[in-house]
Every structure is written in structure tokens, then in C-alpha cells.
C-alpha positions in Angstrom: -1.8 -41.2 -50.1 -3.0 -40.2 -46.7 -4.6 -44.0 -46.5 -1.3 -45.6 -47.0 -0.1 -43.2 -44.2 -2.5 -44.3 -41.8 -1.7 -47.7 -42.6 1.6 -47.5 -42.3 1.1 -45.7 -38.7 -1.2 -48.8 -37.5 1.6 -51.1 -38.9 4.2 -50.0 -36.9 2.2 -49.2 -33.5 1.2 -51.9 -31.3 -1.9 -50.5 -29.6 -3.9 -53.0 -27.4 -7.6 -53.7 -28.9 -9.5 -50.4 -27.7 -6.8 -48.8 -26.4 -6.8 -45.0 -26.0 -3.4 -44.3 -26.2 -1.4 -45.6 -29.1 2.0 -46.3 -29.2 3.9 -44.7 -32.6 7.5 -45.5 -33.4 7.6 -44.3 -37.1 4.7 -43.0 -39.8 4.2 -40.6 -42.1 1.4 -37.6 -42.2 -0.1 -36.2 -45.0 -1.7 -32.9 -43.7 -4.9 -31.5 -45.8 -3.8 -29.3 -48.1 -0.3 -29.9 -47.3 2.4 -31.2 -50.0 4.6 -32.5 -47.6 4.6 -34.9 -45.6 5.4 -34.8 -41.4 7.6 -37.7 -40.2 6.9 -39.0 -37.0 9.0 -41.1 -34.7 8.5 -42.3 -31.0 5.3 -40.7 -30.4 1.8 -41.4 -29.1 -1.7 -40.5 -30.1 -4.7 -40.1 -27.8 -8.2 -41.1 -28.9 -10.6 -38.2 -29.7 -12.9 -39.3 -26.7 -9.3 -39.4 -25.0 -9.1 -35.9 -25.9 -12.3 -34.8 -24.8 -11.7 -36.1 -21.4 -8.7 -34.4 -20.9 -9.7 -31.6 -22.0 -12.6 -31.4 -19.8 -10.1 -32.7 -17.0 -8.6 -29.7 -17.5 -10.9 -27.2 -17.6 -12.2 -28.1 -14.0 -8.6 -27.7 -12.5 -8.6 -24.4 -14.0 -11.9 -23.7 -11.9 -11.1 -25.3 -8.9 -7.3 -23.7 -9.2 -9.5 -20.3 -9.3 -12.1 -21.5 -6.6 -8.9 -22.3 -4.3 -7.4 -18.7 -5.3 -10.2 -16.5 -4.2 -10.9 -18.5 -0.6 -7.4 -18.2 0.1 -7.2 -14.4 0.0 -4.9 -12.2 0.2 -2.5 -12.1 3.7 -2.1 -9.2 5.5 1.2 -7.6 6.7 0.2 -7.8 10.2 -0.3 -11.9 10.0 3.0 -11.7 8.1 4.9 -9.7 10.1 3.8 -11.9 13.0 4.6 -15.0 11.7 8.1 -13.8 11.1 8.7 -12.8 14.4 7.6 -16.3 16.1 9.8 -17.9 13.1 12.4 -15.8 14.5 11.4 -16.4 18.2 11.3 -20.0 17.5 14.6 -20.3 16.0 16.6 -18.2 18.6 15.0 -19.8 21.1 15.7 -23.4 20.1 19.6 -22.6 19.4 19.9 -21.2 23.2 18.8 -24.8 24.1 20.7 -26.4 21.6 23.9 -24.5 23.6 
């Protein structure tokens, strides 16, 4: 049964020769073990080197995410406080010109 599902899934996508990414617009899945089927409709499947890529993809955004975190820091009141004030500076300044 879970052959005639795949079959059916490869009928009814149109996947390029190759292709990593496959098109689905209706099949049915058989899970192991399972005794009902899954219907699927307007989906896409990713090949398992696909997968892996991603996967990896995303592990070293976490990392660099994390990298980014710790050089940045934490900021201080005192820079904040500051920057505030020439924010506020700034602004006042440029509406007594604007009058």
C-alpha cells in the first residue's frame, strides 16, 4: 500500500529531473505502523540531502546569532541616558529652526 502511495505522490507532482524540492498537490501517506492514512494537498517535500543542508544552514545562524550576542554586550545606563539626551537635544533643537 505505501508503494501505491508513493506512486500516486510522484503522479501528481511535477518535480524537474533532480530537483530538490518537489511540488505536491494531492497524495496519500501511509505512516509505519499507522492504519490510517494522511492526506496531503498543496504541499512540498525537500530532499534528505535538502534537509541536511538546511539543517546545517541552521545550526550556524544559531552560532553566529550567539557570536553576534556576546560582542555586542550589554549597554550601560550612562551611554543610554546620554543618547537620550542628544535625541532630545537634537529634536528640540531642530524644531526651534523649523520655527
Amino acid at each position: 500500500m505505501k508503494l501505491g502511495a508513493l506512486v500516486l505522490a510522484r503522479l501528481v507532482s511535477l518535480p524537474a529531473s533532480g530537483a530538490e524540492v518537489i511540488g505536491v498537490e494531492r497524495a496519500q501517506l501511509f505512516p509505519d505502523g499507522g492504519a490510517t492514512a494522511v492526506e496531503v494537498e498543496g504541499s512540498c517535500w525537500l530532499s534528505e540531502s535538502r534537509c541536511i543542508r538546511t539543517a546545517a544552514e541552521i545550526e550556524r545562524l544559531r552560532a553566529e546569532n550567539e557570536s553576534l550576542r556576546q560582542q555586542a554586550g550589554d549597554v550601560s545606563l550612562t551611554v543610554a541616558v546620554v543618547a537620550l539626551l542628544v535625541g532630545l537635544g537634537a529634536g528640540f533643537t531642530a524644531a526651534k529652526l523649523a520655527n
